[in-house]
C-alpha positions as CSV (number, residue, x, y, z in Angstrom):
1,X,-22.6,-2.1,-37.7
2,X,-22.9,-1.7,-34.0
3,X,-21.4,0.9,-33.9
4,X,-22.8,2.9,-36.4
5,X,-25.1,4.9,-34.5
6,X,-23.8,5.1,-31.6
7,X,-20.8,7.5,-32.4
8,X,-23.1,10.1,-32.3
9,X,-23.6,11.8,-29.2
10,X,-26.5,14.1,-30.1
11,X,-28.8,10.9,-30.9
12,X,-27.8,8.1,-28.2
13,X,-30.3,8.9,-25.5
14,X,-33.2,9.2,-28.0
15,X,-32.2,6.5,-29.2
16,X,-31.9,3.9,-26.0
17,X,-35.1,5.0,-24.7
18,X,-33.6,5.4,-20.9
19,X,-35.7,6.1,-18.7
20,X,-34.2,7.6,-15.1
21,X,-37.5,8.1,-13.8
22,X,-38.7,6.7,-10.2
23,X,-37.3,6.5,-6.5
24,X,-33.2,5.7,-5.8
25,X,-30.4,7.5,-6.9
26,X,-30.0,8.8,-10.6
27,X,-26.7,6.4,-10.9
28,X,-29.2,3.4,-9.8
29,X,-31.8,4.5,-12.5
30,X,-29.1,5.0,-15.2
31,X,-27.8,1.4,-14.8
32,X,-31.4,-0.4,-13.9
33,X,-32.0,1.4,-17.4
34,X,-28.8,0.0,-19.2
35,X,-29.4,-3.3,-17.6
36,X,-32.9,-3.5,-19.5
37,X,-31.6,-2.5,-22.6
38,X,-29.6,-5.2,-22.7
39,X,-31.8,-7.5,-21.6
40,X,-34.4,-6.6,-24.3
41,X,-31.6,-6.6,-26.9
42,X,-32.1,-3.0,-28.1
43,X,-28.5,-2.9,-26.8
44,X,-26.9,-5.7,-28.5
45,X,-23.4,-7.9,-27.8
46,X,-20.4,-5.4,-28.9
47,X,-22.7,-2.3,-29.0
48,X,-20.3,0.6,-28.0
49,X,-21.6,3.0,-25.8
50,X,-20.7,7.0,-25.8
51,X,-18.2,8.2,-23.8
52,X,-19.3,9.7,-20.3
53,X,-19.0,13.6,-21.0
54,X,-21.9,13.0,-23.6
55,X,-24.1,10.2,-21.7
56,X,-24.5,12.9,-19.1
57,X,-24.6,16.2,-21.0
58,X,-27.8,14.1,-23.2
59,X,-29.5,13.0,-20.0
60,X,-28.9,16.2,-18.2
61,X,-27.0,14.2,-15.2
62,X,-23.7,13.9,-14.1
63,X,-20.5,12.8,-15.8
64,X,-19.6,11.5,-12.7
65,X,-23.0,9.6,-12.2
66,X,-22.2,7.9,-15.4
67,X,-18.5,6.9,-15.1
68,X,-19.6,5.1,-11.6
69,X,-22.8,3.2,-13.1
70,X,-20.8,1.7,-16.2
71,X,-17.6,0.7,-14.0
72,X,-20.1,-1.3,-11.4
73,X,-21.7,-2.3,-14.9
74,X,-18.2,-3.5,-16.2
75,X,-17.7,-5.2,-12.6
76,X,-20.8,-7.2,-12.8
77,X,-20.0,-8.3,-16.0
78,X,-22.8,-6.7,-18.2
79,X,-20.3,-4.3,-20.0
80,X,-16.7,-4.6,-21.4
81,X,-14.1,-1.1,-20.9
82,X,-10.9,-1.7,-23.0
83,X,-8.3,1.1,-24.0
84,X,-9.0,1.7,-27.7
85,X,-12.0,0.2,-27.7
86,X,-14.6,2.3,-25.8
87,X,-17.2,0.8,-23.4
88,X,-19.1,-1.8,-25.0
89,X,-22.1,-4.2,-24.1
90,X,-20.8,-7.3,-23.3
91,X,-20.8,-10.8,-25.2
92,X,-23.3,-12.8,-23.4
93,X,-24.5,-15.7,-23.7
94,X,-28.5,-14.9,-23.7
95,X,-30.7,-15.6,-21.2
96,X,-30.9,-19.2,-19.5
97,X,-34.1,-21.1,-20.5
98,X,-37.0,-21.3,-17.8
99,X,-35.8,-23.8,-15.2
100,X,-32.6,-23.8,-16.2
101,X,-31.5,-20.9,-14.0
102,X,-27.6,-22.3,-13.0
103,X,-27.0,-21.5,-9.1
104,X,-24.7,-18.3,-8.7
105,X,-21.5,-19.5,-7.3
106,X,-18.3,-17.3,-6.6
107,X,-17.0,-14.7,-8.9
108,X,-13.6,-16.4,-9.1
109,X,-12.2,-19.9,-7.7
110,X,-8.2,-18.7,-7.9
111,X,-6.3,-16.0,-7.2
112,X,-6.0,-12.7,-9.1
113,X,-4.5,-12.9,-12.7
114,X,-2.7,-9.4,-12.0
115,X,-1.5,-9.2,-8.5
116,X,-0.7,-4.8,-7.7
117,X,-1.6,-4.8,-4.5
118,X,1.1,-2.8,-2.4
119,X,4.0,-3.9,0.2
120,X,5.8,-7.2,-0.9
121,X,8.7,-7.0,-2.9
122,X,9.2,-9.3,-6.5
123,X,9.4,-12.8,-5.1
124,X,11.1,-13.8,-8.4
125,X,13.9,-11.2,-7.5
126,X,15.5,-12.7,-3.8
127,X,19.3,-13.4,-4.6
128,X,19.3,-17.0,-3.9
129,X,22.5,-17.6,-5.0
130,X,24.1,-14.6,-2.9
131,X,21.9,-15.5,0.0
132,X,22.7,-19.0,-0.1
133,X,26.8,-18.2,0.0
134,X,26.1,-15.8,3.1
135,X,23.7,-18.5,4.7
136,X,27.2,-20.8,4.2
137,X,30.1,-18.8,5.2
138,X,27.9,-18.0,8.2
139,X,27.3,-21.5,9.5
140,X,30.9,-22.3,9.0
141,X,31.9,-19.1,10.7
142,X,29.3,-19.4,13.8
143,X,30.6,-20.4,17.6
144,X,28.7,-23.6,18.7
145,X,26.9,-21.8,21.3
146,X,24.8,-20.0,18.7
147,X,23.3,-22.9,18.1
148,X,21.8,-22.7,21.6
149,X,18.6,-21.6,22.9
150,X,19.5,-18.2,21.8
151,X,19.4,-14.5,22.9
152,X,16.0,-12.7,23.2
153,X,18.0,-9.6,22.2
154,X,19.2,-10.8,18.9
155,X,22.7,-12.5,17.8
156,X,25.2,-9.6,18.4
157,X,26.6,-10.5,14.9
158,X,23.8,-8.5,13.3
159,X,22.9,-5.9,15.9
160,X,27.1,-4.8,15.0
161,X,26.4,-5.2,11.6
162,X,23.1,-2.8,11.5
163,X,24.9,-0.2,13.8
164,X,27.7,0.0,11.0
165,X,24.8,-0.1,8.2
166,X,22.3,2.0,9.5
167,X,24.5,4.6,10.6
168,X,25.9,4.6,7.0
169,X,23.0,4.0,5.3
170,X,20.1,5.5,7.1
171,X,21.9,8.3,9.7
172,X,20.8,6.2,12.5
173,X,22.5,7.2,15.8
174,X,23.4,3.8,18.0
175,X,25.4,1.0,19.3
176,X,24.8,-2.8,18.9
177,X,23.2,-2.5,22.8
178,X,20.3,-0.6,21.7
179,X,19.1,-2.6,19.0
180,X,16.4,-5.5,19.6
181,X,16.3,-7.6,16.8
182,X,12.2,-9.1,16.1
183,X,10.4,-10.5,13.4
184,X,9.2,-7.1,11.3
185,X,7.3,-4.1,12.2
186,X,3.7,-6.1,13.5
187,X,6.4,-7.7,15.8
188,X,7.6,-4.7,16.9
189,X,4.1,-3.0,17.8
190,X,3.8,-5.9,20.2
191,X,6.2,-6.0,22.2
192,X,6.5,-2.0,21.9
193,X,2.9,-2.2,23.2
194,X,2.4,-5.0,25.5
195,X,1.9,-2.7,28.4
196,X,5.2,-3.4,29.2
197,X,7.0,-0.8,27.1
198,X,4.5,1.7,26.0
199,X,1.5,3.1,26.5
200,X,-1.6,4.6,24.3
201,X,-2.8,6.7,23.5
202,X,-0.8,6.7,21.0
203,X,-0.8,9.3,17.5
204,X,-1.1,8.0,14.3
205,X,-1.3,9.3,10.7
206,X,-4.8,9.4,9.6
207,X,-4.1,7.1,6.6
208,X,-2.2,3.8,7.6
209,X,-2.3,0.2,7.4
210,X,-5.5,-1.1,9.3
211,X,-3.5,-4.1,10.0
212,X,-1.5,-2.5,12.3
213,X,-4.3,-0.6,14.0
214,X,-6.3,-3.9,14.9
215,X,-3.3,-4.8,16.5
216,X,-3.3,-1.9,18.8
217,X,-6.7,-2.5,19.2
218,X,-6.3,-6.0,20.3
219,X,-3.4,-4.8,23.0
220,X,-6.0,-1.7,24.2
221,X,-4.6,1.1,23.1
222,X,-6.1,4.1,22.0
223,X,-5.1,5.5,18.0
224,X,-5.6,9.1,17.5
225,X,-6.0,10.3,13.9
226,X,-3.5,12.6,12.9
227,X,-4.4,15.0,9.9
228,X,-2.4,14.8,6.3
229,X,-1.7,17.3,3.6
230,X,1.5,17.2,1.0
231,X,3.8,17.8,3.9
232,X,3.3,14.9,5.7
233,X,1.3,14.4,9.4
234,X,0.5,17.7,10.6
235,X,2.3,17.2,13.8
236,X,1.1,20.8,15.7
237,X,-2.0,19.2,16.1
238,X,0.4,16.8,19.0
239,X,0.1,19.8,21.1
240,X,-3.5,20.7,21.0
241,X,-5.5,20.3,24.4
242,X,-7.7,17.4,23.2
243,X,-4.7,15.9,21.9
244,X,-3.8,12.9,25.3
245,X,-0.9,11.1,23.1
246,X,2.4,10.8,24.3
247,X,3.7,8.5,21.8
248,X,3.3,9.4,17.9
249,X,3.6,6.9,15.8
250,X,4.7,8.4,12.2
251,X,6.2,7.3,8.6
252,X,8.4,10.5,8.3
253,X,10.8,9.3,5.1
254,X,7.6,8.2,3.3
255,X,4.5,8.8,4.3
256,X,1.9,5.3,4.2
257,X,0.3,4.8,1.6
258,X,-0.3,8.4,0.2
259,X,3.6,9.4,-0.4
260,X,5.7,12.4,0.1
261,X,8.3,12.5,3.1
262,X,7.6,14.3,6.5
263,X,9.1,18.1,6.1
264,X,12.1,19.0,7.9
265,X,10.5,21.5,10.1
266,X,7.9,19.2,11.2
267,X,10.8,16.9,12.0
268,X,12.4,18.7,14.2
269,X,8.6,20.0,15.5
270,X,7.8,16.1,16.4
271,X,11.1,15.9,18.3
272,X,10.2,19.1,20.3
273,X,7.2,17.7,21.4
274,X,8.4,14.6,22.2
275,X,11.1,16.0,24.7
276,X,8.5,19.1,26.0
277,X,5.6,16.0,27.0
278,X,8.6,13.0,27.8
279,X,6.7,11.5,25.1
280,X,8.4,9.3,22.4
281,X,7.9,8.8,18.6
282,X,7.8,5.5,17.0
283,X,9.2,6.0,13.6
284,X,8.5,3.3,11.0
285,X,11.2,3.2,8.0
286,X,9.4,0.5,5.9
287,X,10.8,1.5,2.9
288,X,13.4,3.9,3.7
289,X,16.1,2.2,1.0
290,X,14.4,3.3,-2.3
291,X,14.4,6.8,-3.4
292,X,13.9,7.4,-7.0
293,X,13.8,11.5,-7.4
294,X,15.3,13.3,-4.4
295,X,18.0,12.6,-2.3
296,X,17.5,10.1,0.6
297,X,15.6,11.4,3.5
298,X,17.8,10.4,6.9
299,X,15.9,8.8,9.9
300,X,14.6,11.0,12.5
301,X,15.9,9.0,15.2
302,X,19.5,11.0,14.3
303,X,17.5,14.2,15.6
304,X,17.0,12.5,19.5
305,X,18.0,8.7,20.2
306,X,16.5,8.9,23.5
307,X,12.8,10.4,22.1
308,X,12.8,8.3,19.0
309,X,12.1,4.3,18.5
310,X,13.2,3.4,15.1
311,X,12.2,0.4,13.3
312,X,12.9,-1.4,10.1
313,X,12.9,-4.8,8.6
314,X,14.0,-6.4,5.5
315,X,10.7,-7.4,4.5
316,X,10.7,-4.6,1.4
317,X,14.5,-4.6,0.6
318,X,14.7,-8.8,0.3
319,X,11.5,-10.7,1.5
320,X,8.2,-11.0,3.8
321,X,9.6,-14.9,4.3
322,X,12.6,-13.9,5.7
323,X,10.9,-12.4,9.0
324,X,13.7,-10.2,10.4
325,X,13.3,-6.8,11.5
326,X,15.0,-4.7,14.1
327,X,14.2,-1.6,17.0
328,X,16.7,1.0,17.7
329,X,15.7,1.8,21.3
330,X,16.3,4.4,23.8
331,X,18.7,3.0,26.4
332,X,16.1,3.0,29.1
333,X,13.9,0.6,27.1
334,X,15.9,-1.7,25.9
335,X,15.6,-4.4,29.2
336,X,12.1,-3.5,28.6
337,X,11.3,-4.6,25.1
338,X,13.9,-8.2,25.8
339,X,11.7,-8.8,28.8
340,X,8.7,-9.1,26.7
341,X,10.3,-11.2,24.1
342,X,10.8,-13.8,26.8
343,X,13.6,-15.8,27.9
344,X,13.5,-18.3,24.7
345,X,14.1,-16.6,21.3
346,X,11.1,-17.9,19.5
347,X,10.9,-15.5,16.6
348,X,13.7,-15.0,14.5
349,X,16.0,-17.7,13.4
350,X,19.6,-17.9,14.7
351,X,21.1,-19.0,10.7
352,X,19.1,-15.7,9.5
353,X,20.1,-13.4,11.6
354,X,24.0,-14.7,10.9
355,X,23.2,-14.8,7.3
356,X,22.1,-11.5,7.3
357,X,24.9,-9.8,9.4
358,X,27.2,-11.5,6.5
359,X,25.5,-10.1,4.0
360,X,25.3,-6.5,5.1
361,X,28.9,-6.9,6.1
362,X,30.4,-8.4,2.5
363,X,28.5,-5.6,0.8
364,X,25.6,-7.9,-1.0
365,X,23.0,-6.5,0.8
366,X,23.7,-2.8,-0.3
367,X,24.4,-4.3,-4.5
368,X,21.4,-6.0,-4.4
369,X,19.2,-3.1,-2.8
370,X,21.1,-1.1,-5.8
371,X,19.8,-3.1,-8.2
372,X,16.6,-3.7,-7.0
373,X,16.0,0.5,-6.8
374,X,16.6,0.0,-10.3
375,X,14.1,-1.2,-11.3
376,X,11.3,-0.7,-9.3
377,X,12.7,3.0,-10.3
378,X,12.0,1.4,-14.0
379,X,8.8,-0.1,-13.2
380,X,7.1,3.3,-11.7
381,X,8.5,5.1,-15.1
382,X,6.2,2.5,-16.9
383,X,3.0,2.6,-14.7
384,X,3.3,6.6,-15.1
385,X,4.4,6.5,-18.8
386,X,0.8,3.8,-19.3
387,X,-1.2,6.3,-17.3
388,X,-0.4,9.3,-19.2
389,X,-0.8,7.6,-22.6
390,X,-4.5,5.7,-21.7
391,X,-5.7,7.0,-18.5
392,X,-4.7,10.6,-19.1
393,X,-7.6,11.6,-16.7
394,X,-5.8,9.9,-13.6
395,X,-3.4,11.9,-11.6
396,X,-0.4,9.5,-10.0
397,X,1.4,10.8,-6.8
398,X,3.7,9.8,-4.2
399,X,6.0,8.6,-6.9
400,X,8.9,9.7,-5.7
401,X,10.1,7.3,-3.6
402,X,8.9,3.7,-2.5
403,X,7.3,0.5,-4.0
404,X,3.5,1.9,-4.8
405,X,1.6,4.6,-6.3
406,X,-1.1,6.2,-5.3
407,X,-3.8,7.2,-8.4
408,X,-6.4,9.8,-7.6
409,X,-10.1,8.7,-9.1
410,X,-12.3,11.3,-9.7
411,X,-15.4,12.1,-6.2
412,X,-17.0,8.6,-6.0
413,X,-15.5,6.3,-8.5
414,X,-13.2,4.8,-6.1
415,X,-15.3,1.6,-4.8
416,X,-16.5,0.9,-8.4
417,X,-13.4,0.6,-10.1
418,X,-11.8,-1.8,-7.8
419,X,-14.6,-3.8,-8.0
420,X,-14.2,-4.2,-12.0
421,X,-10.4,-4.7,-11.3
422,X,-11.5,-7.4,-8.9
423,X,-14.0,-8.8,-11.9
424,X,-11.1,-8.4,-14.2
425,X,-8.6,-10.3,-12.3
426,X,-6.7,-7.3,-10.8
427,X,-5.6,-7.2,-6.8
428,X,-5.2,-3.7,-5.9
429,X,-6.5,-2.0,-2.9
430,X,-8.7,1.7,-2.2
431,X,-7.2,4.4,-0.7
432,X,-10.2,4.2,1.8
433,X,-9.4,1.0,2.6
434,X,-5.9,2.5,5.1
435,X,-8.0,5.7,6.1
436,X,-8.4,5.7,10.2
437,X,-12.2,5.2,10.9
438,X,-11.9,8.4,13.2
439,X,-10.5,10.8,10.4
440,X,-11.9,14.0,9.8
441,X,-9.8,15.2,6.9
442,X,-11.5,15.0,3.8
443,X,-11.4,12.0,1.8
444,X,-9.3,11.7,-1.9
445,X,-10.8,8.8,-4.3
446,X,-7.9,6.8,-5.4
447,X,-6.3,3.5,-5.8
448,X,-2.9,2.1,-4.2
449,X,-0.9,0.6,-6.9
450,X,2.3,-1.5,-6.1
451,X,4.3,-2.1,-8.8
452,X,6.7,-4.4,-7.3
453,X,5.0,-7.5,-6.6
454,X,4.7,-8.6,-10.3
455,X,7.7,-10.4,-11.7
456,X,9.6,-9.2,-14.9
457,X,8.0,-10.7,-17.2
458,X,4.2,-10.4,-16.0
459,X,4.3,-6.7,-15.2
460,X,3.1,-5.2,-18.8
461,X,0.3,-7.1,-18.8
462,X,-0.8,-6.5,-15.3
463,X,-0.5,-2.6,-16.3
464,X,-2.7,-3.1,-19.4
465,X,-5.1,-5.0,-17.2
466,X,-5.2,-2.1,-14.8
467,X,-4.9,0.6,-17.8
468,X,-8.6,-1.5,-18.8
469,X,-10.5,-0.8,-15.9
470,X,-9.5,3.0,-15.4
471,X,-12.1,6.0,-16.1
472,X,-9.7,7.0,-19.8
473,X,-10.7,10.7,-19.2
């Protein structure tokens, strides 16, 4: 009975008495109004409210305006939003008796239910078994000295095996002398910017991980917003007379977080620049192994080896845990980047780095990153497939390639709904929350979805859980 007279659009606001009037913001009014409806029970448990398009066209406000107020609704927990089911007042319990107030306490005492935030791989997919026989033919096979102090540079076992694969793999240009084997990319900015190495200011895309720019922060240097659009950084703007950089710091194969490679003229554009101002790029090819519908986008180091840095890791292709990653360096920087490592190897294991040069040499490495484009390839055709049959309202781009999504929210719904995934047991993160706080391009709503963290078996319900708390038109 509930929902009787509430299917009709014509009647609803008559018929909730809302009242918008008074100071603060209409979206403020419209849910102080729904929150005393409740309250007073004229909007009772299970009542299903009407759609946003005719909320707003009956109060003469936005359909924005209303999307936002019943997703921070949803988030605090006074409304439900289930595909299929509408919006709908949720089942409370009633108000607490006088003096019987409880104390409010956190939201949540675990961890999310549905974990989609972006960057880690599926734990539940590391090859343990072809890891493990690497890890053992390795230790038979290694001299006793590598079980010495070790070499800042990195066990020359890998730094051959990475020339052969990235060459191969990647169209990186180099020899086992110009490769620095660290810990992952955070590693790598370090040393890269100790004040040893390089110096800022230093160029960076105007949407990146934050992480990364506190620790440029922390060493001193200076991170200058470049601008985005569908082609990438819009490196001209390297050469413009405000512009001080001399080192660029870019995702050219796949663009962090919002997608989409770097185009080939602004390739060659960045490498121009870098050899007119004796600058350098830094080019960081976190996910460079998993393209889904275009042909593999080589590294631009191929373009310059002397103008380009070129890191990677295996942090995306096998595991976070494993912490090995790797900088292909110009020759003259090499000495550089093993002086500020320091004279004791303290970062990556002497077994890993063995294990791993075994696995990229017996050909594991390359099966497992085969199967593993698989399906994440199979994964993003779900997450798109769910969007387009209950959340046909939500665009999803930069799809193309890599381990997340990015899904465009209509003008100021962005904060709201990943507070009510929050409140629904969903870890995803903003597209604000990796925009440079000195951007000037114009900000997109959306949310960055990675759809590689969840195991097999967990990952349709973590996409009906995110499909719940998604604006359905």
């Amino acid at each position: 009975m509930a929902d009787s007279w509430v299917n009709s659009a014509e009647r609803i606001g008559a018929d909730l008495h809302l009242d918008l009037s008074g100071a603060g913001s209409r979206r403020a009014a419209l849910m102080g109004a729904l929150r005393d409806a409740v309250r007073s029970g004229r909007l009772a448990p299970g009542t299903r409210l009407p759609p946003y398009r005719s909320l707003a066209a009956d109060l003469g406000i936005a359909r924005n305006t209303v999307a936002d107020a019943y997703a921070e609704l949803v988030a605090e927990g006074w409304l439900t939003a289930r595909q299929g089911s509408g919006t709908r007042v949720a089942e409370r319990a009633g108000p607490p008796a006088p003096g019987r107030i409880p104390k409010k306490g956190p939201a949540r005492t675990h961890g999310p239910r549905h974990d989609l935030r972006q960057g880690t791989p599926d734990a539940s997919s590391f090859p343990r078994a072809e890891w493990a026989a690497a890890y053992r033919r390795a230790l038979q096979a290694a001299p006793n000295e590598a079980f010495g102090p070790g070499d800042p540079q990195g066990r020359v076992e890998l730094r051959e095996a990475l020339t052969e694969y990235l060459a191969r793999a990647r169209g990186v240009r180099t020899e086992p002398d110009r490769i620095v084997i660290c810990s992952g990319f955070a590693h790598a900015l370090r040393l890269l910017f100790d004040g040893r190495v390089l110096r800022g200011p230093l160029a960076v895309e105007s949407y990146g991980l934050g992480f990364h720019r506190a620790i440029l922060t922390a060493a001193g240097v200076r991170t200058l917003p470049l601008t985005l659009d569908e082609h990438g950084a819009r490196v001209g703007e390297l050469t413009a007379a405000a512009s001080r950089a001399r080192v660029a710091l870019l995702t050219p194969a796949h663009q962090f977080p919002t997608g989409g490679p770097l185009h080939a003229e602004r390739r060659t554009a960045a490498v121009d620049w870098a050899r007119a101002r004796g600058g350098l790029i830094v080019e960081d090819d976190y996910d460079g192994e998993f393209r889904y519908d275009r042909r593999p986008v080589g590294a631009v180091q191929g373009l310059d080896p002397e103008r380009v840095v070129y890191v990677g890791s295996v942090s995306k292709s096998l595991s976070p845990a494993l912490r090995l990653g790797w900088m292909v360096l110009p020759q003259g920087l090499v000495g550089d980047a093993v002086a500020a490592k320091g004279e004791r190897e303290a970062w990556a294991s002497v077994p890993d780095q063995l294990a791993l040069a075994d696995f990229l040499l017996s050909g594991a490495y390359d099966r497992h990153v085969r199967r593993m484009r698989q399906r994440y390839r199979g994964r993003r055709d779900r997450l798109v497939e769910a969007l387009a049959e209950r959340a046909p309202g939500v665009a999803v781009t930069g799809i193309a390639a890599g381990l997340h999504a990015v899904l465009r929210l209509p003008p100021g719904t962005e904060r709201s709904v990943v507070k009510a995934a929050a409140w629904g047991g969903v870890a995803l993160d903003g597209l604000a929350e990796f925009r440079h706080p000195e951007a000037t391009m114009p900000h997109t709503d959306g949310l960055v979805v990675g759809y590689s963290t969840p195991s097999d078996h967990a990952y349709g319900a973590a996409l009906d859980a995110l499909c719940g708390v998604l604006p359905p038109d």
